[in-house]
N, CA, C and O atoms as CSV, one atom per row, in Angstrom:
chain,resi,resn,atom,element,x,y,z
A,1,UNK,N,N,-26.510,-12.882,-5.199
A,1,UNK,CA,C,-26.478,-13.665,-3.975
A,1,UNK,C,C,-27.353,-13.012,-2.920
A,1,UNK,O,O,-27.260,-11.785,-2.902
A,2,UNK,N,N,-28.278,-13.618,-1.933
A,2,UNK,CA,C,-28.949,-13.076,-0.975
A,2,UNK,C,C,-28.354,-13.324,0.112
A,2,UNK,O,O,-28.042,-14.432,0.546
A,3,UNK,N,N,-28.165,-12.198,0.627
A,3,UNK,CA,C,-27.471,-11.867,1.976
A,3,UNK,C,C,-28.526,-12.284,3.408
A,3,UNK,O,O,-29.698,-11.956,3.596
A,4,UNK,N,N,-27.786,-12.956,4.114
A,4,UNK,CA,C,-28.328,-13.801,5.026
A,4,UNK,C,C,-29.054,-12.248,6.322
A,4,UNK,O,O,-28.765,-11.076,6.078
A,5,UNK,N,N,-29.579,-12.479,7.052
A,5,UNK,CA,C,-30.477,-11.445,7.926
A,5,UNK,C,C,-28.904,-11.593,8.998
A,5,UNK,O,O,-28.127,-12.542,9.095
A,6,UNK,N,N,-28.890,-10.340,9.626
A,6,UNK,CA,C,-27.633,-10.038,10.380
A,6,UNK,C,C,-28.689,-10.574,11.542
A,6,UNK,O,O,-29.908,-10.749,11.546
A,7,UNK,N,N,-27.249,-10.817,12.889
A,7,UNK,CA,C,-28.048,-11.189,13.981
A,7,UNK,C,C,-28.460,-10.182,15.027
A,7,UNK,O,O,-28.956,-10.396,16.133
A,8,UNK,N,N,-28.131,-8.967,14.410
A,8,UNK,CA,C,-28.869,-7.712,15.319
A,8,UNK,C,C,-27.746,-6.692,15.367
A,8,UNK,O,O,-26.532,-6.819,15.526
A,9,UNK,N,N,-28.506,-5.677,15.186
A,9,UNK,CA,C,-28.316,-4.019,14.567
A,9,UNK,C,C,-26.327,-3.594,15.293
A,9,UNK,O,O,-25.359,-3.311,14.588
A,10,UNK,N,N,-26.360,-3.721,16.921
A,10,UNK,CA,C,-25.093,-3.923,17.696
A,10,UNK,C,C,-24.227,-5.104,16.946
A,10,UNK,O,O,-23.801,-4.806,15.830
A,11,UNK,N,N,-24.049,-5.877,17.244
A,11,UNK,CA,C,-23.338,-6.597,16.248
A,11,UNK,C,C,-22.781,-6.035,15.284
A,11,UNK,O,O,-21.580,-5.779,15.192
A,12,UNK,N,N,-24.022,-5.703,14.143
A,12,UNK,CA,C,-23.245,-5.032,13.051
A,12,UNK,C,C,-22.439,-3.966,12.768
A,12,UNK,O,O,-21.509,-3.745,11.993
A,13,UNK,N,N,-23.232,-3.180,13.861
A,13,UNK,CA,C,-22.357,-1.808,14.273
A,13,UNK,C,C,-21.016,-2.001,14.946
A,13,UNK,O,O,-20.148,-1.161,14.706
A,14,UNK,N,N,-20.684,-3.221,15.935
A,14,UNK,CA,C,-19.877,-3.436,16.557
A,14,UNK,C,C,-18.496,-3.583,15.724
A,14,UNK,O,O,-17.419,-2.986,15.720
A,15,UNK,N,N,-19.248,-5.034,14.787
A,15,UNK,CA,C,-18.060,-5.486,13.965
A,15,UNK,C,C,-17.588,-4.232,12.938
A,15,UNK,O,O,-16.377,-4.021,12.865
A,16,UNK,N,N,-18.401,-3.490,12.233
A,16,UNK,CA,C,-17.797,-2.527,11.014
A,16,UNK,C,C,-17.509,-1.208,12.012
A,16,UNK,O,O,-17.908,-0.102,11.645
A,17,UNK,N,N,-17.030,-1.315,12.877
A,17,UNK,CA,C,-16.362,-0.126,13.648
A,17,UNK,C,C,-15.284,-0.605,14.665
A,17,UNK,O,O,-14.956,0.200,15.537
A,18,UNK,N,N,-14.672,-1.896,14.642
A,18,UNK,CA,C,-13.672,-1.986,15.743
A,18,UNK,C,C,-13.039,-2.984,14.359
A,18,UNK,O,O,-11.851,-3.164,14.626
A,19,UNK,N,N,-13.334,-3.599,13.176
A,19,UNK,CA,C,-12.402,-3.760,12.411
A,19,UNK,C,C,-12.553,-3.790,10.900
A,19,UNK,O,O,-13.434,-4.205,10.147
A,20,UNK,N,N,-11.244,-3.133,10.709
A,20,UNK,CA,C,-10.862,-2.637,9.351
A,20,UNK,C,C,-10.784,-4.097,8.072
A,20,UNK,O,O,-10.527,-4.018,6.871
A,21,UNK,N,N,-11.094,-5.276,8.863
A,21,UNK,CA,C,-10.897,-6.551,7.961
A,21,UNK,C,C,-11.599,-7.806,8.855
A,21,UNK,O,O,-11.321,-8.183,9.993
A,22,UNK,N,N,-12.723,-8.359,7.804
A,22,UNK,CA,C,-13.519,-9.329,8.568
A,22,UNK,C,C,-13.195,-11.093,8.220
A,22,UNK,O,O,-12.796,-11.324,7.079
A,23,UNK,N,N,-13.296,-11.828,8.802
A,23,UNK,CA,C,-13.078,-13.635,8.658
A,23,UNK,C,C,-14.375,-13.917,8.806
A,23,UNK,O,O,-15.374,-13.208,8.930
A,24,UNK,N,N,-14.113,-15.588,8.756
A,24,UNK,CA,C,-15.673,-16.038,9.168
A,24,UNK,C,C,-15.591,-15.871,10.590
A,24,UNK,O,O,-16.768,-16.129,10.844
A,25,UNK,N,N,-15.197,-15.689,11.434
A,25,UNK,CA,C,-15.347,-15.384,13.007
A,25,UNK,C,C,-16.378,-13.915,12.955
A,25,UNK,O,O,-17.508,-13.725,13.405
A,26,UNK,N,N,-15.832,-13.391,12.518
A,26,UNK,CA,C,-16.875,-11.718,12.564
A,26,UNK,C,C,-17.713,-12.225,11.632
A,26,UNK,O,O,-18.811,-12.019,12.148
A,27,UNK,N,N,-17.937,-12.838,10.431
A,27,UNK,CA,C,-18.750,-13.238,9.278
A,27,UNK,C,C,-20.011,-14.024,10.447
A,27,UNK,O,O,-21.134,-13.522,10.408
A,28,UNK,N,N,-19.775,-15.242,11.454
A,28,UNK,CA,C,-20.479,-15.700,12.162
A,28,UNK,C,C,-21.142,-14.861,12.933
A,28,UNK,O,O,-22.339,-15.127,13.039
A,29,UNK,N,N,-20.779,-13.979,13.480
A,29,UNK,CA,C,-20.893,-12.701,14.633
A,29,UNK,C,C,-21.871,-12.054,14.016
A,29,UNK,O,O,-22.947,-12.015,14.612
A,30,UNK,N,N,-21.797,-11.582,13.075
A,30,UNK,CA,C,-22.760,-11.113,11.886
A,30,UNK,C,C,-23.847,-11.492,11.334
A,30,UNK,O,O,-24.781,-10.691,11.305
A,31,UNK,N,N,-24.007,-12.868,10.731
A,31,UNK,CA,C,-25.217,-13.474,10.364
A,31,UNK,C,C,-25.468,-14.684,10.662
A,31,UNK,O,O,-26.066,-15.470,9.928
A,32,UNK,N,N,-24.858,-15.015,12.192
A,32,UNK,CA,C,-24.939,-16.091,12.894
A,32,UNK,C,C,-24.398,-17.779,11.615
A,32,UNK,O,O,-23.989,-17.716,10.455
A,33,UNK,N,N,-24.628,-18.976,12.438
A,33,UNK,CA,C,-23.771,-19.832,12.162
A,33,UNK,C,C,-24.090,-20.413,9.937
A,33,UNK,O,O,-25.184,-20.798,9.522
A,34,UNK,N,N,-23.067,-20.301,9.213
A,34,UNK,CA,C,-23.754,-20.618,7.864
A,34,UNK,C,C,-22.375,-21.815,7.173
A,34,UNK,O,O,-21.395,-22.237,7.788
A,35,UNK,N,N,-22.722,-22.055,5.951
A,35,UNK,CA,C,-22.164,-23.614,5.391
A,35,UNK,C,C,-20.589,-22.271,4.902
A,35,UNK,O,O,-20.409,-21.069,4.706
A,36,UNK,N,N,-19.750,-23.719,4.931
A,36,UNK,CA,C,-18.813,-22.945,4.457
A,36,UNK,C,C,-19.261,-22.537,3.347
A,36,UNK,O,O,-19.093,-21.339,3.120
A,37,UNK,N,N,-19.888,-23.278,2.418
A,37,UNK,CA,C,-20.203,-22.398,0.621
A,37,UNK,C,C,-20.570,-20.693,1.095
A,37,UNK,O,O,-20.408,-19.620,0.514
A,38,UNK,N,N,-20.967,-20.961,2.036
A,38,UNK,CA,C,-22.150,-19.443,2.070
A,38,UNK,C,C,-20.710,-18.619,2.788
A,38,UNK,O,O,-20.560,-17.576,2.153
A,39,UNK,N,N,-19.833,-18.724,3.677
A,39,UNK,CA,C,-18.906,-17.966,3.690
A,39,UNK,C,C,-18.010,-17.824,2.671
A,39,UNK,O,O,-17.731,-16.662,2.374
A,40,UNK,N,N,-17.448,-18.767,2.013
A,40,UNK,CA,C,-16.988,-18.705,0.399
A,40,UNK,C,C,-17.867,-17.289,-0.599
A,40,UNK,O,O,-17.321,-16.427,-1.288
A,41,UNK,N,N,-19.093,-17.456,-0.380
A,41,UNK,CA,C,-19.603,-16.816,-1.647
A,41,UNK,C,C,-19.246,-15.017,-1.055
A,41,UNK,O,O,-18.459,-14.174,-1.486
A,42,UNK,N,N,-20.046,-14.996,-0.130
A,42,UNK,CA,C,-19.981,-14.023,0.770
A,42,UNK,C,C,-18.407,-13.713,0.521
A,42,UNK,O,O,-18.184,-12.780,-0.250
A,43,UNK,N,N,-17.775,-14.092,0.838
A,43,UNK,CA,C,-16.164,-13.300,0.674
A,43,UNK,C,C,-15.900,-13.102,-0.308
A,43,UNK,O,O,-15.564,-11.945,-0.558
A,44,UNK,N,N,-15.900,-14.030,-1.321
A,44,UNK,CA,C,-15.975,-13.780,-2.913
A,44,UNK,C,C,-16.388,-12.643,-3.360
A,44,UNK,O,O,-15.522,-11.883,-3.793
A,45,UNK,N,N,-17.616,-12.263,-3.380
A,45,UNK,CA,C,-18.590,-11.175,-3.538
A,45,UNK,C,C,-17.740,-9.972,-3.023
A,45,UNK,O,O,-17.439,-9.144,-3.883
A,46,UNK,N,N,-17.237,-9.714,-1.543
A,46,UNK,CA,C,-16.770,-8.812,-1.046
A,46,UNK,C,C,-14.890,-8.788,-2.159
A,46,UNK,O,O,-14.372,-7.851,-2.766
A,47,UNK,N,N,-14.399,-10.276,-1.968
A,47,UNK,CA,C,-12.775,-9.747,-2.702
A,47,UNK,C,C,-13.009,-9.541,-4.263
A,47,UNK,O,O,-11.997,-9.256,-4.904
A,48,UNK,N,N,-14.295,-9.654,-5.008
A,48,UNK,CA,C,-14.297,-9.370,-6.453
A,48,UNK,C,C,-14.431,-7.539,-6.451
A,48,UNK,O,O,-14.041,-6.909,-7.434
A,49,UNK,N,N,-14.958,-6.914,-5.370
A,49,UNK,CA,C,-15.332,-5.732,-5.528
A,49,UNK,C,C,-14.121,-4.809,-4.843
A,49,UNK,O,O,-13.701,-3.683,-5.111
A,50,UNK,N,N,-13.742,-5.826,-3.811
A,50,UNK,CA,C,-12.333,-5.158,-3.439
A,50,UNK,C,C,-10.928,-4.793,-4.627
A,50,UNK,O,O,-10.155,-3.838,-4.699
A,51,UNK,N,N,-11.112,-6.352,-5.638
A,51,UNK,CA,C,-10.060,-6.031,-6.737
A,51,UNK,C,C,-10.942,-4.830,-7.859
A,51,UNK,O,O,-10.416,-4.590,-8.945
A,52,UNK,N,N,-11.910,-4.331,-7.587
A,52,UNK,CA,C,-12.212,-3.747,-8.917
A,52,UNK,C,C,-11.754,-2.211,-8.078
A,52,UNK,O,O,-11.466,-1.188,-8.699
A,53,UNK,N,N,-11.762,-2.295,-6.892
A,53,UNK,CA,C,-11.466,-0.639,-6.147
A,53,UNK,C,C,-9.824,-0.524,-5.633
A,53,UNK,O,O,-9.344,0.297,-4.851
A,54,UNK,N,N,-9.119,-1.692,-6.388
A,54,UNK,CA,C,-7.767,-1.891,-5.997
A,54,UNK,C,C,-7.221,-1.897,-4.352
A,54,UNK,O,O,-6.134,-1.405,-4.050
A,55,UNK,N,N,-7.933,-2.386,-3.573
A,55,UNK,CA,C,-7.999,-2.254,-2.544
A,55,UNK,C,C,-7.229,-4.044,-1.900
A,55,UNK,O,O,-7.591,-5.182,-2.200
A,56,UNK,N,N,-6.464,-3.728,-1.263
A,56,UNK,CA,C,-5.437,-4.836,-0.995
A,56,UNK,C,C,-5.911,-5.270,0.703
A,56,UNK,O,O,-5.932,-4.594,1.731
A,57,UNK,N,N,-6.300,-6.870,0.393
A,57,UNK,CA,C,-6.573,-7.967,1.933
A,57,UNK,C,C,-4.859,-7.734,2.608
A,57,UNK,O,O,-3.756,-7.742,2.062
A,58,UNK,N,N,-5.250,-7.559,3.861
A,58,UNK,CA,C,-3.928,-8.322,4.696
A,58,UNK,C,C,-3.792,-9.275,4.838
A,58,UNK,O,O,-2.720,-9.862,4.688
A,59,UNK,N,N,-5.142,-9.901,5.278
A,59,UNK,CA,C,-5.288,-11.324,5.769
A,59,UNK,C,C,-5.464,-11.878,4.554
A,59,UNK,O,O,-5.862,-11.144,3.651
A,60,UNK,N,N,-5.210,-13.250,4.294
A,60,UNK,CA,C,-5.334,-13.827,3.285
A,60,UNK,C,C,-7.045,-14.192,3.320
A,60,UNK,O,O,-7.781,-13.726,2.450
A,61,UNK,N,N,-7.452,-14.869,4.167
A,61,UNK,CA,C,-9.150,-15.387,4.394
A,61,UNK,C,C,-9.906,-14.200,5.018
A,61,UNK,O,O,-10.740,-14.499,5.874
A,62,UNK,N,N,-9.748,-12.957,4.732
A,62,UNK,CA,C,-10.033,-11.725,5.000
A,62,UNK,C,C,-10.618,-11.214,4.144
A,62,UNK,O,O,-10.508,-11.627,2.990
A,63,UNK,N,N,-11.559,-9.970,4.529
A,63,UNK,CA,C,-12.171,-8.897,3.588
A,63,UNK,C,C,-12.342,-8.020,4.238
A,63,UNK,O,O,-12.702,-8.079,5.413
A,64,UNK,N,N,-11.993,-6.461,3.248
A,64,UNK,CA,C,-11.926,-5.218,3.267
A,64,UNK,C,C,-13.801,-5.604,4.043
A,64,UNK,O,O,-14.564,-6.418,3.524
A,65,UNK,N,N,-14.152,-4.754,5.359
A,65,UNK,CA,C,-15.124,-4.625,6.442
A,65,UNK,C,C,-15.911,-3.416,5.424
A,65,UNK,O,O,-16.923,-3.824,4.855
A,66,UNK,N,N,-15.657,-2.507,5.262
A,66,UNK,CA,C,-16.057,-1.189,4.595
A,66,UNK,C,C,-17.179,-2.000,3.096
A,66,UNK,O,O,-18.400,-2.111,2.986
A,67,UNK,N,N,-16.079,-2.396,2.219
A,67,UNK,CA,C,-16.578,-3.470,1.392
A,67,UNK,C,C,-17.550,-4.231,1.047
A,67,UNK,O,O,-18.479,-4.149,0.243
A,68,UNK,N,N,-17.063,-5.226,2.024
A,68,UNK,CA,C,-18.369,-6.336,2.536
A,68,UNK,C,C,-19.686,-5.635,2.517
A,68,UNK,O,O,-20.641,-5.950,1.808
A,69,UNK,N,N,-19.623,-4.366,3.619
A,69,UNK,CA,C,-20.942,-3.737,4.109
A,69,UNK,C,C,-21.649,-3.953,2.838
A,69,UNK,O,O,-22.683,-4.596,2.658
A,70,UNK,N,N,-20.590,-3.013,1.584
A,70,UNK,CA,C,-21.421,-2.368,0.888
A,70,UNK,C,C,-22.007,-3.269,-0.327
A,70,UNK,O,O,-22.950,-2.858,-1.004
A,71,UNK,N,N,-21.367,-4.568,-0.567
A,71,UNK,CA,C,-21.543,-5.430,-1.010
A,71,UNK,C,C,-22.773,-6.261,-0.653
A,71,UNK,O,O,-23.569,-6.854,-1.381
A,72,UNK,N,N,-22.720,-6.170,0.322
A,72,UNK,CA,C,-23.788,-6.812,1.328
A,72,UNK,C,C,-24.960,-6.645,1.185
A,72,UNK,O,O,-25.795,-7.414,0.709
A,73,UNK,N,N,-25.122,-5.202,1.761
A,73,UNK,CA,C,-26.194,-3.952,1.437
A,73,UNK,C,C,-26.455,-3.740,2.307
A,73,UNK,O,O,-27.458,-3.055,2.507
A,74,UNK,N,N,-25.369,-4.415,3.721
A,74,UNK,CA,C,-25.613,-3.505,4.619
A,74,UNK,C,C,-25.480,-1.968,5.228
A,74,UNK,O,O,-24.372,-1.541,5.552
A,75,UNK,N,N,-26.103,-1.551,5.300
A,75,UNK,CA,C,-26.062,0.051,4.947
A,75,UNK,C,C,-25.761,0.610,6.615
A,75,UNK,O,O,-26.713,0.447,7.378
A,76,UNK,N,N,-24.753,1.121,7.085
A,76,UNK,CA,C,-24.296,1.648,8.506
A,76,UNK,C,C,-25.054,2.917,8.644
A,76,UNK,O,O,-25.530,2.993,9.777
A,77,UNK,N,N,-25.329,3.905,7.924
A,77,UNK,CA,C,-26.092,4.840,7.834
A,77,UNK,C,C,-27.422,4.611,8.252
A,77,UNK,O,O,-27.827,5.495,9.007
A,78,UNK,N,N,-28.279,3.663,7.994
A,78,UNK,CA,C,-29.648,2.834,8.350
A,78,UNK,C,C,-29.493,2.176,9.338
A,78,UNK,O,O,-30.393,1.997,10.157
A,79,UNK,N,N,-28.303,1.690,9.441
A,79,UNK,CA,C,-28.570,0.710,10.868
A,79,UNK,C,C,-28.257,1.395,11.980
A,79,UNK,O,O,-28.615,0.921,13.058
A,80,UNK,N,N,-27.421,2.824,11.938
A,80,UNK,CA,C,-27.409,3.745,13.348
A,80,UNK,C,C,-28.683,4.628,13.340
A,80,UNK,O,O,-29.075,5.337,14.267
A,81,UNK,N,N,-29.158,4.488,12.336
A,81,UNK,CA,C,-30.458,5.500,12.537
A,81,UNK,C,C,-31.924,4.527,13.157
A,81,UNK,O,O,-32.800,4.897,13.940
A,82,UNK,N,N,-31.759,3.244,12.483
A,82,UNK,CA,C,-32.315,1.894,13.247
A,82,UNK,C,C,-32.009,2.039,14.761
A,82,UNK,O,O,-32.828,2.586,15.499
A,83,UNK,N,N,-31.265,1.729,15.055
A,83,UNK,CA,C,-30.472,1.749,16.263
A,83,UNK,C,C,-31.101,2.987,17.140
A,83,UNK,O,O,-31.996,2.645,17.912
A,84,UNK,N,N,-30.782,4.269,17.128
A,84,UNK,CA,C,-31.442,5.309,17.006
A,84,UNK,C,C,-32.834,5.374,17.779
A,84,UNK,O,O,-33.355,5.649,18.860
A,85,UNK,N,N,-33.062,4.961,16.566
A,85,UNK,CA,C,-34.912,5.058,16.954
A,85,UNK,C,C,-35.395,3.795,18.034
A,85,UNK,O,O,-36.401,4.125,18.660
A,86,UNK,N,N,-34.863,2.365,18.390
A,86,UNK,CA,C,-34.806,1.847,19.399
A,86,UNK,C,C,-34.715,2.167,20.599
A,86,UNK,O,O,-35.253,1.854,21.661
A,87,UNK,N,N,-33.662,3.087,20.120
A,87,UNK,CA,C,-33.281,3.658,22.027
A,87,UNK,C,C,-34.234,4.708,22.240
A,87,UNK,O,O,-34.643,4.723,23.401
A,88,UNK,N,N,-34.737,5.620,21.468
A,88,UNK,CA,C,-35.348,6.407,21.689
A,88,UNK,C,C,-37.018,6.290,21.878
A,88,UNK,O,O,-37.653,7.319,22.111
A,89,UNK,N,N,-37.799,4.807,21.752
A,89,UNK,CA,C,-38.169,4.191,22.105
A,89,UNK,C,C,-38.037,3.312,22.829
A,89,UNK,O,O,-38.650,2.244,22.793
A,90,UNK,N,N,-37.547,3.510,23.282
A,90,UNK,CA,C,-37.002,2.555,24.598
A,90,UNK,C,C,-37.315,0.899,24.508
A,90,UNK,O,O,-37.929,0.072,25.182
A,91,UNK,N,N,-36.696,0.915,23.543
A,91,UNK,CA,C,-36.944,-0.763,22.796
A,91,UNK,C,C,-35.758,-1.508,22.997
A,91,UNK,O,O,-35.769,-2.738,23.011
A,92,UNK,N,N,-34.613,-0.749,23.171
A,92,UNK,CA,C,-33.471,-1.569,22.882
A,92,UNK,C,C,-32.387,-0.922,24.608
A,92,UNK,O,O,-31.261,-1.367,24.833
């Protein structure tokens, strides 16, 4: 599955550091507005990898945040060092 372009570096950092479990509300927040299929797949993707690490949803229409990332390929390590180099260019 190809993962949709996030809607900017804060955001992403925002959402995978203030919560431990994402919906399509943070899913929107994230890669701005998409079809329900594409939030379907997207969670899918994240709860198939969550059951292989035995890792238990609270929320029922929820996914392990940690997960997702890594499912994703969004990488938090790259995007604070992204981030990073913005400010330190005085870009952001």
């Amino acid at each position: 599955m190809n993962t949709p372009q996030i809607t900017s570096i804060d955001n992403a950092l925002r959402i995978y550091y203030t919560h431990s479990e994402i919906g399509n509300k943070e899913i929107t927040t994230l890669f701005g507005r998409l079809s329900s299929a594409t939030y379907a797949k997207l969670k899918k993707s994240a709860k198939e990898e969550m059951s292989k690490r035995d890792i238990l949803s609270y929320g029922l229409n929820k996914v392990n945040t940690s997960v997702a990332f890594a499912v994703w390929g969004l990488d938090v390590a790259d995007l604070e060092k992204r981030r990073k180099k913005l400010k330190d260019l005085n870009l952001q």
